[in-house]
C-alpha positions in Angstrom: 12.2 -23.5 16.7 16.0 -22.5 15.6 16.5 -24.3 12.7 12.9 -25.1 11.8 11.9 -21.9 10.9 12.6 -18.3 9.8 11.3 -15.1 12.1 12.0 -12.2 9.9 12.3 -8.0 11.4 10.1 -5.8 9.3 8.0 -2.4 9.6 5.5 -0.5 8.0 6.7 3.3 7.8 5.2 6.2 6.2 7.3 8.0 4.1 7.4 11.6 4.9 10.1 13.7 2.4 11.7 15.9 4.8 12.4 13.1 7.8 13.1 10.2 5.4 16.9 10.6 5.5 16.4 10.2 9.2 14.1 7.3 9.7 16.5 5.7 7.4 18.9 6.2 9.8 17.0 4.8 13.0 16.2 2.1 10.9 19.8 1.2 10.1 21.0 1.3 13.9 19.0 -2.2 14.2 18.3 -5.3 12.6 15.8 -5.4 10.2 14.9 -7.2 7.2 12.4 -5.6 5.0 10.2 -2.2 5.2 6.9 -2.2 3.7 5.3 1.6 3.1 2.5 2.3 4.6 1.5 6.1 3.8 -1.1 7.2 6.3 -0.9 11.1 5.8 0.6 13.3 2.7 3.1 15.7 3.4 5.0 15.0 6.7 2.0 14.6 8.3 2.0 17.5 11.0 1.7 19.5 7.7 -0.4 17.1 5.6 -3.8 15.5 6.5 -5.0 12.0 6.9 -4.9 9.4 3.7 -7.8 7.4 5.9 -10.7 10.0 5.2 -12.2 11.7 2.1 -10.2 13.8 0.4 -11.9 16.8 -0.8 -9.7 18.3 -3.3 -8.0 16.9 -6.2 -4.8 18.6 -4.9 -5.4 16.3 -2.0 -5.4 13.0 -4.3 -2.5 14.0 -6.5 0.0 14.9 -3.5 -1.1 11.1 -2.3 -0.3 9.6 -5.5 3.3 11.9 -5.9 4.2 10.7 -2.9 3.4 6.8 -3.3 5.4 6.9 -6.5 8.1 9.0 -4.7 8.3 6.3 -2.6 8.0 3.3 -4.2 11.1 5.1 -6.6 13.5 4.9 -3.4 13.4 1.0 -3.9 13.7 0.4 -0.1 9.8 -0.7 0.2 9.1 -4.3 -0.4 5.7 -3.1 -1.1 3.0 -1.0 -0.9 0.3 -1.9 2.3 -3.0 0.0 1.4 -2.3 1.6 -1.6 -5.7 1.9 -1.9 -7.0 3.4 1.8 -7.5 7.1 0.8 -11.1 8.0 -0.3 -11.8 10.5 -3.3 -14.7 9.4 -5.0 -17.4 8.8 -2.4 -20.9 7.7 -3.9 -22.7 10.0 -1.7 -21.0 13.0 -3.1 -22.8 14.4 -6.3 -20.1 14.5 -8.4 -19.4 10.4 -8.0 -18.6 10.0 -11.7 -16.6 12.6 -12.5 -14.5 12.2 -8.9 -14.0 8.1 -9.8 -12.8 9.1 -13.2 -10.1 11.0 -11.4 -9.6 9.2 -9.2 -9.2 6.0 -11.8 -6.6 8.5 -13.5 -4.4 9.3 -10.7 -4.2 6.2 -9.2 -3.1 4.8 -12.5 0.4 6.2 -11.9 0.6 4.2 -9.1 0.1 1.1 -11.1 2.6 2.4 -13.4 5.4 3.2 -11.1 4.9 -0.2 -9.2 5.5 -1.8 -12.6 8.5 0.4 -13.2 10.2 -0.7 -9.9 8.6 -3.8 -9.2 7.0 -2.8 -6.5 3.8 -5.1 -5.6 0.7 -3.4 -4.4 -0.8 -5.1 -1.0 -4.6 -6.5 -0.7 -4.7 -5.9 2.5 -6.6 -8.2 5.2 -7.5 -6.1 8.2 -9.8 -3.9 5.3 -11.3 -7.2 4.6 -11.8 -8.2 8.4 -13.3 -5.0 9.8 -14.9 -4.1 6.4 -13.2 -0.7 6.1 -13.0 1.5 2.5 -10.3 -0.8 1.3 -9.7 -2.9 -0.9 -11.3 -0.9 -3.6 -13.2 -2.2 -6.5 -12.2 0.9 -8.2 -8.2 0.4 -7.8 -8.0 -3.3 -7.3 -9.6 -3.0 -11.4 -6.9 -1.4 -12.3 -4.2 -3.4 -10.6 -5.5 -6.1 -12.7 -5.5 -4.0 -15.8 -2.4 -3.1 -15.2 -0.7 -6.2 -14.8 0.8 -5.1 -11.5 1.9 -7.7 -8.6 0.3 -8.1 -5.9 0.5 -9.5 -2.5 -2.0 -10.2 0.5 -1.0 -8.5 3.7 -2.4 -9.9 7.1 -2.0 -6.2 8.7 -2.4 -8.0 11.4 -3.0 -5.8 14.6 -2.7 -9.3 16.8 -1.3 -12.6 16.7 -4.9 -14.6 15.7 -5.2 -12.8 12.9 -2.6 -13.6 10.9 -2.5 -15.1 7.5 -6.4 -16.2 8.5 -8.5 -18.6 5.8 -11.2 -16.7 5.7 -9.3 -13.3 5.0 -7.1 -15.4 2.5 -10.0 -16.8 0.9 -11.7 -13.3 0.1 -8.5 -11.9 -1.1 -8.5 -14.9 -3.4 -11.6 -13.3 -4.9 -10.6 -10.2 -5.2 -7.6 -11.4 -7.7 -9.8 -14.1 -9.5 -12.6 -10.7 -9.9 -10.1 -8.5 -10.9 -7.7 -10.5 -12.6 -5.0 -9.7 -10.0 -1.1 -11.1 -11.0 -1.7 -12.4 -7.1 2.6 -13.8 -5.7 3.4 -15.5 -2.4 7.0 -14.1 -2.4 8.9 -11.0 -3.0 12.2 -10.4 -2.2 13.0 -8.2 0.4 14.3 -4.9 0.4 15.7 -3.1 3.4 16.3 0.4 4.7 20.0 0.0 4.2 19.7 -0.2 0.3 18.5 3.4 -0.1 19.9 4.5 -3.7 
């Protein structure tokens, strides 16, 4: 298929403060095209916890939500897979309200900071497929409030998932539900642009 079309090199990292410099550096030994931040733990993750479970303190939430925006502020991440895959406000819990409204109010910075570096925020597939906690109601809102990009991710995990209809089709709905500023392109951003 030379000619015909385009394969491009990308991956998802986390960014973790103290080892950024470095993974920055790996990445730059090889070809690569675009990095797209995934953040699956706070911290550096050996002294952080999981962003896939409930967080149970606020603390918890607000490192998540510093780091994100630290991130995103780098302007090396073409955008942001999952922003929305950490749990705060849990319905079971008997402080719901109270944690939602937090949680609404945190994860408004990272609406704000994705607007101030044009940084879209992923509606990401593979939560769709396997059902998991994400794509949130609660931020997907205010991605849409917001005004903020967004793209769908396949996050595909194998080759017959990617870019399916039926996963396309539901994040459709989230965007039309939401009023989600949905784009089929971004430009790229690669590891080797670090500011």
């Amino acid at each position: 298929y030379r000619g015909k079309i385009e394969i491009l090199l990308g991956y998802e990292t986390e960014y973790y403060p103290k080892h950024f410099a470095d993974t920055l550096d790996l990445l730059n030994r090889y070809p690569c095209d675009y990095i797209i931040m995934g953040q699956h733990a706070i911290n550096n993750e050996y002294d952080g916890i999981s962003t896939g479970g409930l967080f149970t303190r606020p603390e918890e939430l607000d490192r998540y939500v510093e780091q994100v925006c630290e991130g995103m502020r780098l302007g090396v991440y073409t955008y942001i897979a999952h922003p929305d895959m950490t749990t705060y406000a849990d319905p079971d819990t008997p402080d719901f309200e109270e944690r939602l409204a937090y949680y609404r109010e945190k994860m408004s910075e990272i609406c704000r900071v994705s607007l101030e570096t044009d940084t879209p925020l992923e509606i990401n597939m593979l939560g769709i497929r396997d059902n998991r906690v994400y794509p949130k109601g609660s931020f997907m809102s205010l991605v849409g409030e917001f005004g903020c990009k967004a793209i769908a991710g396949s996050d595909a995990h194998s080759p017959d998932v990617v870019a399916r209809a039926e996963d396309y089709g539901r994040v459709l709905k989230y965007a039309d539900e939401y009023g989600i500023n949905l784009i089929d392109y971004v430009p790229l951003r690669t590891p080797s642009q670090k500011k």
